[in-house]
KOLTORLO-678451 format. One record per residue (C-alpha): x, z, y; residue in three letters. Coordinates in nm, 3 decimals. Layout:
N
{atom {X Z Y} 'Ala'},
...
This chain:
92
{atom {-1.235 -0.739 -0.596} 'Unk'},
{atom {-1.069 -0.905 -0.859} 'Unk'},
{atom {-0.651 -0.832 -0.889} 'Unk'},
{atom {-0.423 -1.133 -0.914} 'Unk'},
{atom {-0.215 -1.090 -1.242} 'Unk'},
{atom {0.086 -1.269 -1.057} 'Unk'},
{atom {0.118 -1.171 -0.707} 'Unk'},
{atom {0.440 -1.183 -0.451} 'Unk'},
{atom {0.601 -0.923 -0.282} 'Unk'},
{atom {0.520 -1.117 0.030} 'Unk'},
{atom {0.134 -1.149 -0.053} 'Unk'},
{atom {0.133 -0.751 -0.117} 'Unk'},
{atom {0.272 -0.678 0.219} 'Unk'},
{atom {0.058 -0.947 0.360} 'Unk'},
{atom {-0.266 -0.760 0.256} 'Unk'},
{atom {-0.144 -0.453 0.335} 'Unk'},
{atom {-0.063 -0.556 0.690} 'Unk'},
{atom {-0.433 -0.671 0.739} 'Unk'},
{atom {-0.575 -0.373 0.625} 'Unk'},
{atom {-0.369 -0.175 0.810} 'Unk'},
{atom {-0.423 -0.400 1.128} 'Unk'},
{atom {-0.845 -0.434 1.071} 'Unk'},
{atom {-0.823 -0.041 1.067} 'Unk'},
{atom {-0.584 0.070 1.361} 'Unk'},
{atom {-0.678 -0.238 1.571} 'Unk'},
{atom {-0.375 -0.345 1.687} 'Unk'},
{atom {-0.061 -0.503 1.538} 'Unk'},
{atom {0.190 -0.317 1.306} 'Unk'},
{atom {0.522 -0.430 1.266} 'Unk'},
{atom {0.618 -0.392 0.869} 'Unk'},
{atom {0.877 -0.093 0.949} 'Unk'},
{atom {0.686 0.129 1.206} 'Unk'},
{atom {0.647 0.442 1.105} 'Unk'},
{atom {0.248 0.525 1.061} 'Unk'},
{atom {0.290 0.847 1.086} 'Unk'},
{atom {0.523 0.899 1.395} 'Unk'},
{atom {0.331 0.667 1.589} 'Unk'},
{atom {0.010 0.850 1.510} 'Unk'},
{atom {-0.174 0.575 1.422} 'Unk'},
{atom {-0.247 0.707 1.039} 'Unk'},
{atom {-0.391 1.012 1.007} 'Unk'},
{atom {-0.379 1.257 0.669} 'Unk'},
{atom {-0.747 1.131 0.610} 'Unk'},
{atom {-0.639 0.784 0.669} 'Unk'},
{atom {-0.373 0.854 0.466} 'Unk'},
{atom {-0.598 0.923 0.138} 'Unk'},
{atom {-0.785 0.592 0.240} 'Unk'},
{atom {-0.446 0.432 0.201} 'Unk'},
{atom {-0.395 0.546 -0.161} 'Unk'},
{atom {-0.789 0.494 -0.268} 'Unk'},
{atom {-0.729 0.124 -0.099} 'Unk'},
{atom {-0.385 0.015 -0.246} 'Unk'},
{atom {-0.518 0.161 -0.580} 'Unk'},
{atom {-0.815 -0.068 -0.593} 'Unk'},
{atom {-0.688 -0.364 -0.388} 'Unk'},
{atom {-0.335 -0.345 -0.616} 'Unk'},
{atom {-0.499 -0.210 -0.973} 'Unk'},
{atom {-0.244 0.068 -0.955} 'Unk'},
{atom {-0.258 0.439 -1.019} 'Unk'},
{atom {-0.091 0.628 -0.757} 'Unk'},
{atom {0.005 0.973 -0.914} 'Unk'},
{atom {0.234 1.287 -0.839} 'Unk'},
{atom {0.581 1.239 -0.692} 'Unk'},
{atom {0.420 0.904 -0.609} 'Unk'},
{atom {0.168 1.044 -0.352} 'Unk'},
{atom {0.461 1.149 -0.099} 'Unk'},
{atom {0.413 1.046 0.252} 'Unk'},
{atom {0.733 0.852 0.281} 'Unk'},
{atom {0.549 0.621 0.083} 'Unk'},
{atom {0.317 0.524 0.324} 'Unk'},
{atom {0.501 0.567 0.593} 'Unk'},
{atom {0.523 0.236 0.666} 'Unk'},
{atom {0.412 -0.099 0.522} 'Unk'},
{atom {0.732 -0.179 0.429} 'Unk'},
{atom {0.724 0.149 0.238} 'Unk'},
{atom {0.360 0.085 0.050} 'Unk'},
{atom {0.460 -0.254 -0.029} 'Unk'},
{atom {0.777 -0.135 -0.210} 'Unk'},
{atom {0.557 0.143 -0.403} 'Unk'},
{atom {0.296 -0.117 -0.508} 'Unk'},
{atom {0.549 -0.341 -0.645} 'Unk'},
{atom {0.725 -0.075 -0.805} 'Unk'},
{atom {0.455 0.031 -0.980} 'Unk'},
{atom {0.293 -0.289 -1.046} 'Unk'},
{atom {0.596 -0.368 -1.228} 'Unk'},
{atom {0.572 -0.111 -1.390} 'Unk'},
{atom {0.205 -0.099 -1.504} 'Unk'},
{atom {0.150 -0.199 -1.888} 'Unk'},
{atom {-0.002 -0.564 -1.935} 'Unk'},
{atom {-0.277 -0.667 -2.053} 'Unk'},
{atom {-0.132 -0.871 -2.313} 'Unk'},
{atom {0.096 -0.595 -2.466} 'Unk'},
C-alpha cells in the first residue's frame, strides 16, 4: 500500500479506527482504552505496531513501543503523527 506524503491527523485516526473496528468487530470510541476493555491483546498488540508501521511508513522503536501508546486510538494516532513529523523527507 502506497503512503500518502501529506496526510491529516483526522485521516490517520480515521484508518486507524477501521482497522481497529474490522479486527475487534464492534465499534471503538477514539479514547477507550484497548487494553482495559480487553479487546487488544499483547499479540494484537504487535499486529498494531507491524500495521501502523506499514500503513503509516513509520518505524516504531524503543521508548516508542510502550503500551500507553496504543492504548487507545487516540493514543496511536498521536504517536503516528509524532513520528511522521518527525521522519526525514524524501526530498532532504
Amino acid at each position: 500500500m502506497s503512503v500518502e506524503t501529506t496526510i491529516t491527523t483526522e485521516r490517520i485516526e480515521q484508518r486507524i479506527t477501521a482497522f481497529v473496528t474490522g479486527r475487534v468487530k464492534t465499534e471503538v470510541p477514539p479514547e477507550q482504552d484497548l487494553f482495559a476493555t480487553g479487546l487488544v491483546s499483547s499479540m494484537f498488540a504487535m499486529e498494531l505496531v507491524v500495521q501502523l508501521e506499514q500503513d503509516f511508513a513509520v518505524q516504531i522503536l524503543g521508548n516508542d513501543l510502550k503500551r500507553d501508546n496504543f492504548r487507545s486510538i487516540e493514543a496511536m494516532t498521536a504517536l503516528v503523527s509524532r513520528l511522521r513529523d518527525t521522519e526525514p523527507s524524501a526530498d532532504a
